[in-house]
C-alpha positions as CSV (number, residue, x, y, z in Angstrom):
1,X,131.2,72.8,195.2
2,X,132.9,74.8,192.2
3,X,129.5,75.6,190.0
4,X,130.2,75.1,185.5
5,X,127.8,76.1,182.9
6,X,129.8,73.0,181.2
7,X,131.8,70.7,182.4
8,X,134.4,68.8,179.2
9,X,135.8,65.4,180.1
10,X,138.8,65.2,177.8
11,X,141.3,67.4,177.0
12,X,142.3,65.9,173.4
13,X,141.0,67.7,169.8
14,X,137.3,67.1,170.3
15,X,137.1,68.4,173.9
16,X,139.3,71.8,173.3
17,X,137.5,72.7,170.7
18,X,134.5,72.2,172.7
19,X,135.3,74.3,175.2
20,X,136.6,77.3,173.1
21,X,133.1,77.1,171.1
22,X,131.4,77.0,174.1
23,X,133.8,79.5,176.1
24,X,133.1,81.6,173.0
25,X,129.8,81.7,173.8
26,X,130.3,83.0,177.4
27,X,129.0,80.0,179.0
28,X,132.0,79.2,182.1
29,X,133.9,76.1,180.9
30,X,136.5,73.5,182.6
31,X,137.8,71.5,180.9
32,X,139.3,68.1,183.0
33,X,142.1,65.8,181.6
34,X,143.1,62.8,183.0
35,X,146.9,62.8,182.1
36,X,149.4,65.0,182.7
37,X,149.1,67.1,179.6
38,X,146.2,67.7,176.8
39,X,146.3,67.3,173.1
40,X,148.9,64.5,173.0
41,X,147.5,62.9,170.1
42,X,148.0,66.2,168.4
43,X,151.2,66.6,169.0
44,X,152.3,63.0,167.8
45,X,149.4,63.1,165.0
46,X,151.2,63.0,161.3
47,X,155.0,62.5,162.4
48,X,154.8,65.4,164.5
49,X,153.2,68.0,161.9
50,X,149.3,67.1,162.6
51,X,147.2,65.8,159.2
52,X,144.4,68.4,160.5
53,X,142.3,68.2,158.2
54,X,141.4,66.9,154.6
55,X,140.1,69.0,151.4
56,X,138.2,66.5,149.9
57,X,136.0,65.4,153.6
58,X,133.1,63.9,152.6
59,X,130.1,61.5,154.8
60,X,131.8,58.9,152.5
61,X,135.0,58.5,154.4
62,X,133.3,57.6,157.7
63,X,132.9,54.4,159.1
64,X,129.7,54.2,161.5
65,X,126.6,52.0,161.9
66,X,124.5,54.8,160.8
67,X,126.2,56.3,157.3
68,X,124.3,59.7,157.8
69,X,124.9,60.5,161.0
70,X,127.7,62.4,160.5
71,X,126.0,64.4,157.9
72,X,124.7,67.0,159.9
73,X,128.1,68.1,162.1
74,X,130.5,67.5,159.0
75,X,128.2,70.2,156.7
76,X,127.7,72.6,159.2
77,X,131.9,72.9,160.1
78,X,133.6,72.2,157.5
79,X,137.4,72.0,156.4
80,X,137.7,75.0,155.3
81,X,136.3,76.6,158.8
82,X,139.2,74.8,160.5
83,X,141.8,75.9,157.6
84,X,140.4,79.7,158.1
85,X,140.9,79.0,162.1
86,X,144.7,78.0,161.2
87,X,145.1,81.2,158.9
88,X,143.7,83.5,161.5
89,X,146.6,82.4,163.5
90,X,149.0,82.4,160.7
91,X,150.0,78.6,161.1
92,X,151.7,77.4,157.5
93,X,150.5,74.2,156.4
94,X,150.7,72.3,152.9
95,X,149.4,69.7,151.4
96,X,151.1,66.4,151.4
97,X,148.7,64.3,149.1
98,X,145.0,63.2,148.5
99,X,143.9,66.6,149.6
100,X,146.2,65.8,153.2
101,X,146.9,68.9,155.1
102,X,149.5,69.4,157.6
103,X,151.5,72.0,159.3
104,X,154.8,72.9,157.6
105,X,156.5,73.6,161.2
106,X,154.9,71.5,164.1
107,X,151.6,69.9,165.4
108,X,152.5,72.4,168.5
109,X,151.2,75.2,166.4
110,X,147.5,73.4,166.3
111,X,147.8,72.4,170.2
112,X,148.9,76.2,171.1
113,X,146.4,77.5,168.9
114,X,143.3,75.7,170.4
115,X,144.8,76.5,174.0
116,X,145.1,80.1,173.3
117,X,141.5,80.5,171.7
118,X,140.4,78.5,175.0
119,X,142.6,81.0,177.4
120,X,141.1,84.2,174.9
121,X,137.7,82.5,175.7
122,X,137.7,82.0,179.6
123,X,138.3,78.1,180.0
124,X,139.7,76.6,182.5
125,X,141.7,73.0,182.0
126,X,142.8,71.0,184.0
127,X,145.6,67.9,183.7
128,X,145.8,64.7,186.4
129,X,142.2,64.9,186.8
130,X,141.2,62.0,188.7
131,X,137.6,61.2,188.3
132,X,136.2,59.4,190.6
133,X,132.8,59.9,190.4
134,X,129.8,61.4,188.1
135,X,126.6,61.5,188.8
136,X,123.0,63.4,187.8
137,X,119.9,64.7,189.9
138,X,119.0,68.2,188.2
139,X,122.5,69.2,187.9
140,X,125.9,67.1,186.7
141,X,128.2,66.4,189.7
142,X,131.4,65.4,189.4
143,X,134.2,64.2,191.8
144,X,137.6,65.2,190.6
145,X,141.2,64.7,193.0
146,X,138.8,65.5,196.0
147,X,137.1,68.2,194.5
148,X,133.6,68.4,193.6
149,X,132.4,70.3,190.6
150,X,128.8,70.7,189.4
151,X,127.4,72.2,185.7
152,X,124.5,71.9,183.7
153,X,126.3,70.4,181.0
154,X,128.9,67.3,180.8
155,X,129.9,66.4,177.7
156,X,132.0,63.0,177.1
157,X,135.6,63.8,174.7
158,X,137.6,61.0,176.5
159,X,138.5,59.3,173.0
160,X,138.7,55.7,172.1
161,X,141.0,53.2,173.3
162,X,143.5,53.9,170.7
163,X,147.5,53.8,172.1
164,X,147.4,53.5,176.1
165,X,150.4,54.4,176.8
166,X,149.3,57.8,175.7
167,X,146.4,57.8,178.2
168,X,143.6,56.1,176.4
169,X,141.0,54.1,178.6
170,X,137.3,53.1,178.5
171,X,136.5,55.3,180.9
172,X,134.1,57.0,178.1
173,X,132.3,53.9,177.4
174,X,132.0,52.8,181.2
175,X,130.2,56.1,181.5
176,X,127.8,56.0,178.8
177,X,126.4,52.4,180.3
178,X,126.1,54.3,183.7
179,X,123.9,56.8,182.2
180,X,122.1,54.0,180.2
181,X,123.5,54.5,176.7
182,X,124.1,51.5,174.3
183,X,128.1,50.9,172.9
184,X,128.3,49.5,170.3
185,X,131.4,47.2,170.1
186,X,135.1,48.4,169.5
187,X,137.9,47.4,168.0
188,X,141.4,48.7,166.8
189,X,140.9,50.9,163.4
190,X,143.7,51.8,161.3
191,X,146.3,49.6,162.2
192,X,149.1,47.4,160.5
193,X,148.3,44.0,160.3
194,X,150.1,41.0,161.8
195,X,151.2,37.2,160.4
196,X,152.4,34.1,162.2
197,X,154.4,31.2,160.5
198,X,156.1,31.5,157.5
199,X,154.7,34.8,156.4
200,X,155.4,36.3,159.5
201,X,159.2,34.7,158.5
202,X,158.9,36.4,155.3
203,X,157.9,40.1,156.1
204,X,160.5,40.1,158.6
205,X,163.0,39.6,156.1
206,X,161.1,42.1,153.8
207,X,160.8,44.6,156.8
208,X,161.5,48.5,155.5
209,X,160.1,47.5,152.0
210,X,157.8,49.8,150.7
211,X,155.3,50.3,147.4
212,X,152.8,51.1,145.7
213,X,150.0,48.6,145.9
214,X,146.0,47.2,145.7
215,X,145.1,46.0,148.6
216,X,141.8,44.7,149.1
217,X,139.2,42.8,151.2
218,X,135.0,42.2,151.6
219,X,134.6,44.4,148.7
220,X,136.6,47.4,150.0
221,X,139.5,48.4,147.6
222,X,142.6,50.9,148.8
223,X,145.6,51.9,146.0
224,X,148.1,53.7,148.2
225,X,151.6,52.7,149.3
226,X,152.1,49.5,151.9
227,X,155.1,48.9,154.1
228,X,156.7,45.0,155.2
229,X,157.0,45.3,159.3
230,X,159.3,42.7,161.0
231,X,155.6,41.6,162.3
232,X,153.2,42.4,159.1
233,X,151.8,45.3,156.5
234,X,151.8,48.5,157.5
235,X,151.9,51.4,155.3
236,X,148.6,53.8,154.1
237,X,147.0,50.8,152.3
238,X,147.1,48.6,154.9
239,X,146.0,50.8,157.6
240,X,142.6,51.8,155.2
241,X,141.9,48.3,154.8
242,X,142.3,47.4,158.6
243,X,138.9,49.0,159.4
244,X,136.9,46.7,157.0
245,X,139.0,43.3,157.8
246,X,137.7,40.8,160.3
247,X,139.7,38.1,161.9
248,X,140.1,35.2,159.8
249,X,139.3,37.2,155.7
250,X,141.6,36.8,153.4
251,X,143.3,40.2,152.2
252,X,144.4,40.7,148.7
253,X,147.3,42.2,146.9
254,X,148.0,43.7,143.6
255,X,151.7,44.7,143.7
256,X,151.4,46.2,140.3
257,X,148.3,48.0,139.5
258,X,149.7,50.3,137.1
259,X,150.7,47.9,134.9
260,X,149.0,44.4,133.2
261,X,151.6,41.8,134.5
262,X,151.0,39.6,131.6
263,X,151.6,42.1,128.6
264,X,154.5,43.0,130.6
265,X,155.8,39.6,130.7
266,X,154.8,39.1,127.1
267,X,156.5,42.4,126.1
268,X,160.6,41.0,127.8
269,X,160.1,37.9,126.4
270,X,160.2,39.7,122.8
271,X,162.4,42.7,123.9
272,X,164.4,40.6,126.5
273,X,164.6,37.1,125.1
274,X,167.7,36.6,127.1
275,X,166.6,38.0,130.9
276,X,165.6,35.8,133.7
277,X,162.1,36.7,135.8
278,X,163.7,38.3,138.1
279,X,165.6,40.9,135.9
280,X,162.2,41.9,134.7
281,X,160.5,42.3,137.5
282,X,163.2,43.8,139.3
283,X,162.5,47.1,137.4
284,X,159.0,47.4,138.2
285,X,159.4,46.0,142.4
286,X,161.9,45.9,145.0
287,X,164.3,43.1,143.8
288,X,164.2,41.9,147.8
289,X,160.3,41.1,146.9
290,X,160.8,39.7,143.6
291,X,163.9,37.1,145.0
292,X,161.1,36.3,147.1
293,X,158.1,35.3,145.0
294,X,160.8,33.7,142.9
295,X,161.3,31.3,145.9
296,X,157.3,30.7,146.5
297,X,155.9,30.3,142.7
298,X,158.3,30.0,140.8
299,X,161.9,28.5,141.5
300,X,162.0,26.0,139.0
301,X,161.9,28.7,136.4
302,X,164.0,31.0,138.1
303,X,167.7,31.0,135.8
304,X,165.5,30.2,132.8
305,X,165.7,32.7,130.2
306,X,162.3,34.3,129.4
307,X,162.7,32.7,126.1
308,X,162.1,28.8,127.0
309,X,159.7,30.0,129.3
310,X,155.7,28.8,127.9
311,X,153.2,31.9,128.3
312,X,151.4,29.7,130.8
313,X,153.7,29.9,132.8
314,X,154.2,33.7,132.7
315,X,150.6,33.7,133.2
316,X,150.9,31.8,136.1
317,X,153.5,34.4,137.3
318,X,151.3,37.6,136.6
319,X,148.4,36.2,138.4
320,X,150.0,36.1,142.0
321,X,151.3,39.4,141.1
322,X,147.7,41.3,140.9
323,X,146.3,38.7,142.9
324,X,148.9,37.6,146.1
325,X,146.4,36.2,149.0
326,X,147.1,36.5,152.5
327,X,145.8,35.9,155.8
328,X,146.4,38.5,158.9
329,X,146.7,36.3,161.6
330,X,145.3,39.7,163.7
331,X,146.8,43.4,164.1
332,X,148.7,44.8,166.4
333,X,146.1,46.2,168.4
334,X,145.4,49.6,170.1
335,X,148.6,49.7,171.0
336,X,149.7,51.2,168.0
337,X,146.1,51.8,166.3
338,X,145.2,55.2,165.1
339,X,141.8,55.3,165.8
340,X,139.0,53.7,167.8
341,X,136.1,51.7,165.8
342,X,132.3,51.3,167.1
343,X,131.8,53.8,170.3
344,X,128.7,55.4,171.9
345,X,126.0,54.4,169.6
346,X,124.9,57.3,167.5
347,X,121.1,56.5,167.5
348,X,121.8,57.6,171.0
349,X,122.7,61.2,170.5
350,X,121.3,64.2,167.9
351,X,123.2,64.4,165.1
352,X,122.4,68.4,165.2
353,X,123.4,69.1,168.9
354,X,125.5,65.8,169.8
355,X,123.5,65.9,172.9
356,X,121.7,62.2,174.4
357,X,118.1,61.5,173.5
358,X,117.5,59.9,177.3
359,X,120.2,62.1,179.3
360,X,119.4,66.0,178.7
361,X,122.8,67.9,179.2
362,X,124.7,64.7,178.3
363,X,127.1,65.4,174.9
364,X,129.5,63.1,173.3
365,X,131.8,64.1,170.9
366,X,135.1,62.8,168.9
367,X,136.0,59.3,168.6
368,X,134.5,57.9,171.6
369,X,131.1,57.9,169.3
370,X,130.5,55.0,166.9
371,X,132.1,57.4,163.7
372,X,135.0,56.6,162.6
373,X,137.3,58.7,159.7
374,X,139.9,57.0,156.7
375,X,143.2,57.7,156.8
376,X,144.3,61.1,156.2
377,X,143.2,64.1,158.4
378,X,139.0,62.7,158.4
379,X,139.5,62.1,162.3
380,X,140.6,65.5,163.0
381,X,138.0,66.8,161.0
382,X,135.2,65.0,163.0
383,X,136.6,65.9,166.4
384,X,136.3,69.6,165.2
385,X,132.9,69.1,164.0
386,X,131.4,67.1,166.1
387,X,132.6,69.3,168.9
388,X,131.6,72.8,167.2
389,X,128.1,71.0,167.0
390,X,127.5,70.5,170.7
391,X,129.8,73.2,171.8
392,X,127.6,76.1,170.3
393,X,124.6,74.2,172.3
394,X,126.0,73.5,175.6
C-alpha cells in the first residue's frame, strides 16, 4: 500500500490547485485523474484562451442554496491572488469585458503553470486512474488500476456533470452518498436554450444571428449579446439566464434596450414619412430578424408607408420589440453546458476548511459542491478558492 498525506480525486482547476497548496505545504500529495489527461476544461475554457478569472468577483454572482457560503473561500483568495500567481509566471492576459480576464496566448499557459507549481511542490498526478474503490476506517483507502493507496486526507474535485465527452461523470456525487452526505439536485447551468415547432423553424433560419439584448425570466434580468442556434438562443444572455429558468417559464426578450421603440417609431414617421417598418428597423436590428417579426405581427402593414400607419399600431409593433415571449422547450443539456448546478450540499462542508462536518479528512472542492458562478471567469475563481481553502488544511 502506497501511504499519502492527501490523496486529490480530480485532476481539473480545483484539484491542481489543491494539490500545489497543499504540496506547498510539504504534506505528500497524488493527485488521480480519471482520463487520459488533466485540466481539459482549461484548455478548452474561453475559446481556447481560459476566462480565469473576473475583477469584479463578488458572493453575488454565485448561485447556491446557501448565498453565504461562499463567502468565506472567495475573501480569503481572491482574484487578484490568482492574477499575481499568473504574473509570477509572466502569463499576458487582458481583459475582454465586464471585468473578463483571459490569456492573450493560450489556456496552455494556465494548465502548465498549475502543473509546474505542482512538480516545484512535490505532487504526483496521475491520468487513467481507475477507481474502483474508496473506503474509510482510520485512514482513506483507495483502489486505483490495482493499486492500493492510503492518506489521511481525500478530497473530492471530480467536477460536475458538465460535457461528457470531456470526461465528466457522477462519480463525485455517488461518493458523497457512500460517505453519507446529502446532494442536492443537478441540472445543466449555463447552457443555450432549445425550441420545438415553429420557433425551433424560426431560429434555424435565424441561426448565426447575433445582438445585443434583455433577456429575462422569474425576476432575473441579463443585458449582454444572444445568438440564434439552428436549435435555440445561445449567446452570453442566454447562457446567464439558463441557470434561473425552469422547464415550462416563459423567457423574455427586449431586442432593443437602448432605445424606446415607440419614440423611435414616432420619430420615422415624422423624419421618414415615406419608409416602410422594416426600413426602420433595419437600422437598429439584423434585417433577417426584422423580415421576420414582419411575418409574425405585423404583415398586413408590412409595404405600408409609416405614414398611413395609426400610432396604435406602431405601438403594437414596439411592444413585442421590448417584450417578445418565448418558451424553451428545454436546453441542450450537459452536453454542451458550462457548468454543473446543485452538487454536494454545502451545509455539509465548512465554509473555512471545505472539509465534511460528519467525515473528518473528507474535502470537496470546485463545482461538484452546490456553488455555482455567472458567466465570465466566476467558476474559475471558485475552483481556485475553494481549493486554496481546503488545500492549506489538508
Amino acid at each position: 500500500m502506497v501511504n499519502h498525506d492527501v490523496i486529490i480525486l480530480g485532476g481539473g482547476a480545483a484539484g491542481l490547485m489543491c494539490a500545489l497548496a497543499a504540496g506547498g505545504r510539504n504534506r505528500r500529495v497524488v493527485v488521480l485523474e480519471g482520463s487520459n489527461k488533466v485540466g481539459k476544461k482549461i484548455l478548452m475554457s474561453g475559446g481556447g484562451h481560459c476566462n480565469f478569472t473576473n475583477l469584479y468577483c463578488e458572493p453575488s454572482n454565485y448561485i447556491s442554496a446557501n448565498r453565504n457560503f461562499s463567502i468565506s473561500a472567495l475573501s480569503r483568495y481572491t482574484q487578484q491572488d490568482f492574477i499575481a500567481l499568473i504574473e509570477k509566471h509572466g502569463i499576458a492576459y487582458h481583459e475582454k469585458s465586464a471585468g473578463q480576464l483571459f490569456c492573450d496566448l493560450s489556456a496552455n499557459e494556465i494548465l502548465n503553470m498549475l502543473l509546474t507549481e505542482c512538480r516545484q511542490a512535490g505532487v504526483h498526478i496521475k491520468t487513467h486512474c481507475n477507481i474502483t474503490s474508496v473506503t474509510k476506517e482510520d485512514h482513506f483507502a483507495v483502489v486505483s488500476g490495482g493499486e492500493n493507496l492510503s492518506s489521511g486526507s481525500l478530497v473530492i474535485a471530480t467536477g460536475g456533470l458538465s460535457i461528457p465527452k470531456m470526461g465528466a461523470s457522477d462519480f463525485g456525487y455517488r461518493l458523497a452518498h457512500q460517505f453519507g452526505l446529502a446532494v442536492r439536485d443537478t441540472r445543466a447551468g449555463l447552457v443555450p436554450f432549445t425550441f420545438s415547432g415553429a420557433m425551433k423553424e424560426l431560429t434555424n433560419r435565424l441561426s448565426g444571428v447575433s445582438l445585443h439584448t434583455t433577456l429575462s425570466t422569474a425576476g432575473v434580468v441579463f443585458t449582454d449579446s444572444i445568438l440564434f442556434t439552428h436549435r435555440g438562443l445561445s449567446g452570453p444572455a442566454a447562457l446567464q439566464l439558463s441557470n434561473y429558468w425552469m422547464p415550462g417559464d416563459e423567457i423574455y426578450l427586449n431586442l432593443l434596450p437602448d432605445h424606446d421603440a415607440m419614440s423611435l417609431l414616432l420619430q420615422a414617421k415624422t423624419t421618414q414619412p415615406k419608409s416602410l417598418l422594416r426600413t426602420v428597423l433595419s437600422a437598429v436590428l439584423p434585417r433577417a430578424l426584422v423580415l421576420e417579426f414582419e411575418q409574425l405581427y405585423w404583415q398586413k402593414s408590412a409595404e405600408k408607408p409609416l405614414a398611413e400607419l395609426p400610432d396604435d399600431v406602431l405601438l403594437h409593433v414596439a411592444k413585442y420589440l421590448h417584450q417578445w415571449i418565448l418558451r424553451p422547450a428545454a436546453t441542450e443539456g450537459y452536453r454542451t453546458a458550462e457548468v454543473t448546478l446543485g452538487g454536494i450540499d454545502t451545509d455539509e462542508l465548512s465554509s473555512k476548511t471545505m472539509e465534511c462536518k460528519r467525515v473528518p479528512g473528507l474535502y470537496c472542492i470546485g463545482e461538484v459542491v452546490d456553488v455555482t458562478g455567472h458567466l465570465g471567469g466566476f467558476n474559475f475563481q471558485w475552483a481556485w478558492a475553494s481549493a486554496q481553502a481546503a488545500g492549506q488544511v489538508v
